[in-house]
C-alpha positions in Angstrom: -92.0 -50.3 18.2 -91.2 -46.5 18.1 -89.2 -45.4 15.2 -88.3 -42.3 16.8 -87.0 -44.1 20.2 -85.3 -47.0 18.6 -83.8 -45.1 14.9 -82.8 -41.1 15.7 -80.9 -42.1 19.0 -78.4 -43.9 17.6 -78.1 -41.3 15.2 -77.7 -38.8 17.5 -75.2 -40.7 19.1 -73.3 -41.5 15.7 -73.3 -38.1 14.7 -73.9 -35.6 17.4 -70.3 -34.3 17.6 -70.8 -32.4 14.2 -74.1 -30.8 14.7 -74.4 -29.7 18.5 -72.9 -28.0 21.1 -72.0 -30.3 23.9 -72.2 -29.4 27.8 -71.1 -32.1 29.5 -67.4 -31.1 31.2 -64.0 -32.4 29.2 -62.6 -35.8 30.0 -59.3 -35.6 28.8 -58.0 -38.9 30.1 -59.3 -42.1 31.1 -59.0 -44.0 33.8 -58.4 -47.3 34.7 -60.5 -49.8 34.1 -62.9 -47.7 32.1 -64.8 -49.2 28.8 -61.9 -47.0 26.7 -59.0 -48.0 25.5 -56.0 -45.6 26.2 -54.4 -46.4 23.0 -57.4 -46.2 20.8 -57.9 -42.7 22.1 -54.9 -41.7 21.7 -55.1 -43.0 18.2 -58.0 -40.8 17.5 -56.1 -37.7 19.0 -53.3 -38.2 16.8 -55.5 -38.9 13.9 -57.3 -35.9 14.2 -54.3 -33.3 15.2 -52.7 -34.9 12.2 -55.4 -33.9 9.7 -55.2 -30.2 11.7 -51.7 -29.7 10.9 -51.8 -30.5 7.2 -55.1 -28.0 6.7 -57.5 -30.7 6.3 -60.0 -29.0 9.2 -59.0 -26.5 11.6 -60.3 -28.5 14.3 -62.4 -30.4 15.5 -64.7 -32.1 18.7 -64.9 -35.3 19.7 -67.6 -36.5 21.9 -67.7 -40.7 22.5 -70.2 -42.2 24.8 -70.0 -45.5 26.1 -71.4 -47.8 28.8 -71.6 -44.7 31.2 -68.6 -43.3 30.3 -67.9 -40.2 28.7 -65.1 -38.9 26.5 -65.0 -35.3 24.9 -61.8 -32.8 23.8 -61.7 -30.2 21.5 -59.0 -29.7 18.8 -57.5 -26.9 17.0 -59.4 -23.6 15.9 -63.3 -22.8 15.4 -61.9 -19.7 13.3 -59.1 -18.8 12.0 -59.2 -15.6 10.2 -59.5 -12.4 11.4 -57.5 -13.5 14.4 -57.8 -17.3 16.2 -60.6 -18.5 17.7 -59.9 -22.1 20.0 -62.2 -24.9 19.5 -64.5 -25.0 22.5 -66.5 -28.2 24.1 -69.8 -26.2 23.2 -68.9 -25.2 19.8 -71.3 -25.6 17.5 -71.4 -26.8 13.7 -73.2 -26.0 10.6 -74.5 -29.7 10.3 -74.8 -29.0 6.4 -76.0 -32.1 4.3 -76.1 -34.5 7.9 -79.4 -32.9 8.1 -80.8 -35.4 5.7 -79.9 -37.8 8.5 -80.8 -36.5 11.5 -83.9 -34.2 10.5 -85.5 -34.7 6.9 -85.5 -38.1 7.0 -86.6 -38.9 10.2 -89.4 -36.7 9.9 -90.7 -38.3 6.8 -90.4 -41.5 8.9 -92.6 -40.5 11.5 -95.1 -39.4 8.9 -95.3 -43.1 7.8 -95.1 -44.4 11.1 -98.2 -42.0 12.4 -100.4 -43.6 8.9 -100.1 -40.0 7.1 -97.7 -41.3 4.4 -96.9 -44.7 2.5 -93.5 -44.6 1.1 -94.5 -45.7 -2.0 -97.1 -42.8 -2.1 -96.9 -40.8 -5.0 -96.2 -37.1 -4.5 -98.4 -35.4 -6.8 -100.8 -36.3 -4.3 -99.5 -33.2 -1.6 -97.4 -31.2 -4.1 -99.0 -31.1 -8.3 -96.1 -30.9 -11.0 -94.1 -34.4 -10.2 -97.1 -36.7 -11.9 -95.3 -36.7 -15.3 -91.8 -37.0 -15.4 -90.7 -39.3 -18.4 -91.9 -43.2 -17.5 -93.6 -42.9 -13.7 -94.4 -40.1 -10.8 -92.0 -39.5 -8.2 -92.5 -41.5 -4.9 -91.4 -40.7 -1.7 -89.0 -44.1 -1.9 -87.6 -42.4 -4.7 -87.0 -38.6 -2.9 -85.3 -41.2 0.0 -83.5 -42.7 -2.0 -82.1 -39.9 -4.2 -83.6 -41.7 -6.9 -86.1 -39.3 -8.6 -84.1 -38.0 -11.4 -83.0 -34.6 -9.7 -80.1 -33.2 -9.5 -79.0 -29.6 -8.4 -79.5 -28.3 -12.0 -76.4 -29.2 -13.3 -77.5 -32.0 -15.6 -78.7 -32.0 -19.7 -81.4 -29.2 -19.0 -78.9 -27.2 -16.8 -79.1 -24.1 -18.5 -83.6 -23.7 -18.1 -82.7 -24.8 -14.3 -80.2 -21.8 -14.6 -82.8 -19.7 -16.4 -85.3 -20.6 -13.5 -82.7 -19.3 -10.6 -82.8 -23.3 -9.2 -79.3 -24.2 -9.2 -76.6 -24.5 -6.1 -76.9 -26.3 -2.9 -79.1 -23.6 -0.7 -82.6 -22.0 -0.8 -81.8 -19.4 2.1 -81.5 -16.9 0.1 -84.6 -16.6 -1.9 -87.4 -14.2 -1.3 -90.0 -17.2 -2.1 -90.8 -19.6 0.2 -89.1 -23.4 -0.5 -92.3 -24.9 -1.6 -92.9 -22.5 -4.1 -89.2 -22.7 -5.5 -90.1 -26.4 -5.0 -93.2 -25.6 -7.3 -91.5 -24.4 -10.1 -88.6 -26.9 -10.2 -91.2 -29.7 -10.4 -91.9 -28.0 -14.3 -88.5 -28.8 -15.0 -86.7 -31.3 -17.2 -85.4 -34.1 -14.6 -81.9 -35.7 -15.5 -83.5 -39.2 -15.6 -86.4 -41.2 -15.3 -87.7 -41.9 -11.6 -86.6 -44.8 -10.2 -83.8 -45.4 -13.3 -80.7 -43.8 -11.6 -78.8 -42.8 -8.3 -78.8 -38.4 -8.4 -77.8 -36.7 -5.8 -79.3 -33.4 -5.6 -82.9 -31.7 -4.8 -84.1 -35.1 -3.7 -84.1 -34.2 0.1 -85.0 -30.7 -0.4 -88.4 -31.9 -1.8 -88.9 -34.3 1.0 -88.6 -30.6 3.0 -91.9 -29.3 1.2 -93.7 -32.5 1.4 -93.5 -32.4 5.1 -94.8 -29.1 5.4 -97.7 -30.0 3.1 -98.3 -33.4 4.9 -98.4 -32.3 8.2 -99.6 -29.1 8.0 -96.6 -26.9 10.0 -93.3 -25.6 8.8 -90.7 -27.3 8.6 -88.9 -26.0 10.9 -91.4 -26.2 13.7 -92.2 -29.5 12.4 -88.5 -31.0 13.5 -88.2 -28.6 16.2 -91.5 -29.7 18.1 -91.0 -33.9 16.7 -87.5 -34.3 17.5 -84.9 -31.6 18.7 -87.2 -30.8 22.1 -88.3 -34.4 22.7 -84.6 -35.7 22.2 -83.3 -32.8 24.1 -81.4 -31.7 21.7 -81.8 -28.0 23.0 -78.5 -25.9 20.7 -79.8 -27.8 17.3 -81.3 -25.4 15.1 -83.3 -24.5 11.8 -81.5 -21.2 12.2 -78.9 -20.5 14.7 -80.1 -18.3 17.5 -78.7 -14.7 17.6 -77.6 -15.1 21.6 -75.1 -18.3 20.5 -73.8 -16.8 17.5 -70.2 -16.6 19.5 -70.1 -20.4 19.6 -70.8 -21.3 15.7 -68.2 -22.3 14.0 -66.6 -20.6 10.8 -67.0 -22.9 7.8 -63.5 -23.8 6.3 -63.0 -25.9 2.8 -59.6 -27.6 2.6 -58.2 -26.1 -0.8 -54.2 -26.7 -2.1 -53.6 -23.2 -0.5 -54.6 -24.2 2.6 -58.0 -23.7 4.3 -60.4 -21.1 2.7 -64.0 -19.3 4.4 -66.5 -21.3 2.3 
């Protein structure tokens, strides 16, 4: 069995809407006889405009796919400040921590399937400093799982993870590469002992490096030539090309004061 062909399509499918720009044409009723139920979409629409009008999103697009059929409308705003921007069918989405879903993880996954990795490998073996943490090395199973004992430098040795710079959810703003910042957070003290506790942090960020060092590309060449061309999946994006910069949407967080630019 193909892991790729049988795993990432449902995930596409499950979670397409939030990462990538859609081209297929609105469908913005349904008609008889069709696997959709009118009152279930019009649940959804009502769902969503509600959670529009009380600042939880600014909008939104919904794409469902289903036997054949095809239903997709867009909601609300893609920017709201300096003027308003409407929510377009191709709009696309900073994908933010779903990458761990649709990219990292399936990559690591297609290492073990092609025999270059064993999840219970340890991962000293491709990247030194994670040997010796406290009672065992750090496994890929425990980078997976979010079980290694890292978190995002917020934890009893938070302020040497401050002194080393490594704190915060993003690394795209360094001037080192990720596997060196990757390098020097392996020297740190972890929050727990491998295997001993649920952390969510750095976890999947590590998994990043060890791809590289596994298979020998970047990373982002690594998920653009293993998954986004083969699945078609042509306006994903390590970084967002310069000519589509007009359809990315502005990042909002939902706040008491309403929505702010995050």
């Amino acid at each position: 069995m193909n892991w790729l062909n049988h795993k990432i399509t449902f995930l596409v499918l499950a979670v397409g809407f939030a990462f990538v720009g859609c081209k297929t044409s609105s469908m913005r009723s349904v008609q008889p006889g069709s696997v959709f139920y009118q009152d279930k979409l019009e649940a959804i629409d009502e769902a969503i405009n509600r959670a529009i009008a009380v600042g939880k999103a600014p909008g939104a697009v919904v794409r469902i796919e289903s036997g054949g059929a095809v239903y997709q409308k867009s909601f609300g705003l893609k920017s709201v400040k300096p003027e308003s921007v409407p929510m377009t069918d191709d709009t696309i989405f900073d994908s933010a921590s779903l990458t761990k879903v649709i990219a990292t993880t399936p990559a690591i996954m297609l290492l073990v399937e092609r025999g270059k990795l064993r999840l219970g490998d340890k991962v000293n073996r491709w990247i030194p400093g994670f040997e010796a943490h406290g009672k065992g090395a750090v496994t890929v199973r425990h980078l997976l799982t979010h079980t290694s004992g890292v978190s995002y430098g917020t934890g009893p040795a938070s302020d040497r993870w401050e002194s080393a710079g490594i704190q915060g959810w993003y690394f795209a703003d360094r001037e080192e590469p990720v596997g060196d910042t990757i390098a020097r957070l392996a020297a740190l003290p972890f929050d727990a002992h491998p295997g001993e506790q649920w952390i969510y942090g750095y976890s999947i960020d590590i998994l990043g490096a060890l791809i590289e060092a596994v298979s020998g590309q970047p990373l982002d060449e690594f998920l653009r030539t293993r998954i986004f061309d083969p699945l078609g999946m042509e306006d994903t994006h390590f970084y967002l090309p310069f000519d589509k910069r007009d359809r990315l949407a502005t990042v909002y967080s939902a706040t008491n004061d309403g929505l702010e630019r995050a």
